[in-house]
C-alpha positions in Angstrom: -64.2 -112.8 98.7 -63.0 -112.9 94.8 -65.7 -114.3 92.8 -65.1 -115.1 89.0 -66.0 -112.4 86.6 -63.9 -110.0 89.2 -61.5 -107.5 87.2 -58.0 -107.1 88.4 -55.6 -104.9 87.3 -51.7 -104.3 88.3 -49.8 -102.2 90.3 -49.9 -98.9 88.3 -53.7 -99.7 87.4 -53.7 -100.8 84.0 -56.4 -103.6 83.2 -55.2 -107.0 83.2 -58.5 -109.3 82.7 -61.1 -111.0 84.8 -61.3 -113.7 87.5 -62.4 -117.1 85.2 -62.1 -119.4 88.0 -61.0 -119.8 92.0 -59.8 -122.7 93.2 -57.7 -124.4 96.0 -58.1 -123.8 99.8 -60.9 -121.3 100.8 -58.0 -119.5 103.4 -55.7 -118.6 100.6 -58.4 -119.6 97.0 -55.8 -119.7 93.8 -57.4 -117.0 90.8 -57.2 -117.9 87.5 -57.4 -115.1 85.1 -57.6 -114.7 81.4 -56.1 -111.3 80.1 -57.7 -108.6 78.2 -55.3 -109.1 75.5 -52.5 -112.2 74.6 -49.6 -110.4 75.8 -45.9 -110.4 74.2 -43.3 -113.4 75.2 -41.8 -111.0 77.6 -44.5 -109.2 79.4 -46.1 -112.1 79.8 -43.2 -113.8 81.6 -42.6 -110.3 83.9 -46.7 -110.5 84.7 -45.8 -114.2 86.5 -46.3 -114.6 90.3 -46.9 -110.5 89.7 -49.0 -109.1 92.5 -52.7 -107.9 90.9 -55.3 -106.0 92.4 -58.7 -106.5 92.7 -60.9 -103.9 91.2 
């Protein structure tokens, strides 16, 4: 189970930011996460519905 205050990271490992709040059904919870840093225009749009993984 994700609890908030979990870091997750992407695919290659790099730090992406923490677990602020889960929400939605308890089968399949949503995460919201805030990033370490803002990132740029276009990596943010790539990071969206990207696949994370929990640390």
């Amino acid at each position: 189970m994700v609890t908030e205050g979990t870091r997750v990271a992407d695919a290659r490992g790099v730090l992406r930011g923490k677990v602020v709040r889960v929400f939605g059904p308890v089968a399949r919870p949503y995460l919201s996460i805030r990033p370490q840093r803002v990132p740029a225009p276009a990596e943010g749009a790539a990071l969206l519905g990207a696949g994370l993984l929990i640390e």
